[in-house]
Every structure is written in C-alpha cells, then in structure tokens.
C-alpha positions as CSV (number, residue, x, y, z in Angstrom):
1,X,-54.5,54.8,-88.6
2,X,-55.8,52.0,-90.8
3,X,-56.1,49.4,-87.9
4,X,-58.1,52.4,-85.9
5,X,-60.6,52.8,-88.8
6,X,-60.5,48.8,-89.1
7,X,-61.4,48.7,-85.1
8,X,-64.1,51.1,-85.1
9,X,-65.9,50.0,-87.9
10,X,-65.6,46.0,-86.3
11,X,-67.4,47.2,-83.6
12,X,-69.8,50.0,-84.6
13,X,-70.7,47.2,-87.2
14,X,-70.8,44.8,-84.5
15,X,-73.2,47.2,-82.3
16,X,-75.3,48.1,-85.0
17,X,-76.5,44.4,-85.8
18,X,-76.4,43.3,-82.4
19,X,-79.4,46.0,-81.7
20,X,-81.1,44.5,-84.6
21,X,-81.0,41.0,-83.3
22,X,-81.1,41.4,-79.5
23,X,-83.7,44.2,-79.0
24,X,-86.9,44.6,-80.3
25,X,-85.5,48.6,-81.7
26,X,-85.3,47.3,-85.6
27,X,-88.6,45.6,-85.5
28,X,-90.0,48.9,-83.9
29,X,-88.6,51.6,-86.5
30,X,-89.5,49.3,-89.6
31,X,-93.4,49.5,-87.6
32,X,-93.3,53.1,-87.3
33,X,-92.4,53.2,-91.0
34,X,-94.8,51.0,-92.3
35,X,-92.7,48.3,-94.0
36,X,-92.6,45.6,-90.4
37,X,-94.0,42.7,-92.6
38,X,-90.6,42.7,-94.3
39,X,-88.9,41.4,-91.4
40,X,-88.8,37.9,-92.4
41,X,-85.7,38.6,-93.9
42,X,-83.9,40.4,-90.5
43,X,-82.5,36.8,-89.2
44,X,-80.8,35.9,-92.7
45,X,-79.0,38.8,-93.0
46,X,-77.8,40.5,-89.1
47,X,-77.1,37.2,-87.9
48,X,-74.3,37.0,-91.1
49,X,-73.6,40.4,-90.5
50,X,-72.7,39.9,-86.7
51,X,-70.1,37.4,-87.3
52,X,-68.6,39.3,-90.0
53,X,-68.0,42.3,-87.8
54,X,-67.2,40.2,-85.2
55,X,-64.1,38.6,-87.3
56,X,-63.3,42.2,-88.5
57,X,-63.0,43.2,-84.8
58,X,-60.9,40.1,-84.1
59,X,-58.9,40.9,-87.4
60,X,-58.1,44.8,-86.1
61,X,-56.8,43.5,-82.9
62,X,-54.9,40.7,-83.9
63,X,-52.8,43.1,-86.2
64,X,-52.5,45.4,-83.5
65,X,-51.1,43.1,-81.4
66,X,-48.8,41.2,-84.2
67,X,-47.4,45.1,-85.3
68,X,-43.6,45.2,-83.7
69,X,-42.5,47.7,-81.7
70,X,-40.7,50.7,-83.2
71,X,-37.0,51.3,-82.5
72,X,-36.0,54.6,-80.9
C-alpha cells in the first residue's frame, strides 16, 4: 500500500508542476487572482519540484520492481 501512495503522489506531483512549467495555466490563475507579478519566482521552484517527483516516481517503481515474489 505504501509503494501505491508513493506512486501516486510521484506522479500527481509530477503532473502538477509539469502544468506549471509547460502551459501557460499557472501564469493564468495567479492573473485572475491578482498576484501574476510574483511569478518571477515560478522557474526556481517547479523546475526543482519536477525532478523531485520525477525521482519519487522512479523511486516507487524501482521498489516495486526490486519487491520478491511471495511464496504460496
């Protein structure tokens, strides 16, 4: 169960700043709330944030795969 919470948060993490960086859908919501001139910041922190998910992803799987089979 722990690797399953591990995997879905690697990649909901992962999808979450990859929307930031890729598409324009961060810059719009921070416009529509008022505060788009703090954006300066965005690239220092989702670009970070990426590659950590990214390696918790990676992580997730790699115990998945490295788990032994159970007897029966």
């Amino acid at each position: 169960m722990t690797e399953n919470r591990l995997l879905a948060t690697g990649i909901i993490g992962f999808a979450v700043s990859m929307l930031g960086c890729v598409t324009p859908a961060l810059v719009v919501l921070l416009a529509a709330l008022g505060v788009s001139g703090s954006m300066g910041w965005a690239d220092y922190i989702l670009m970070p944030g990426m590659a950590v998910f990214a390696a918790v992803t990676g992580y997730a799987i790699f115990c998945r795969f490295r788990r032994p089979a159970k007897a029966d």
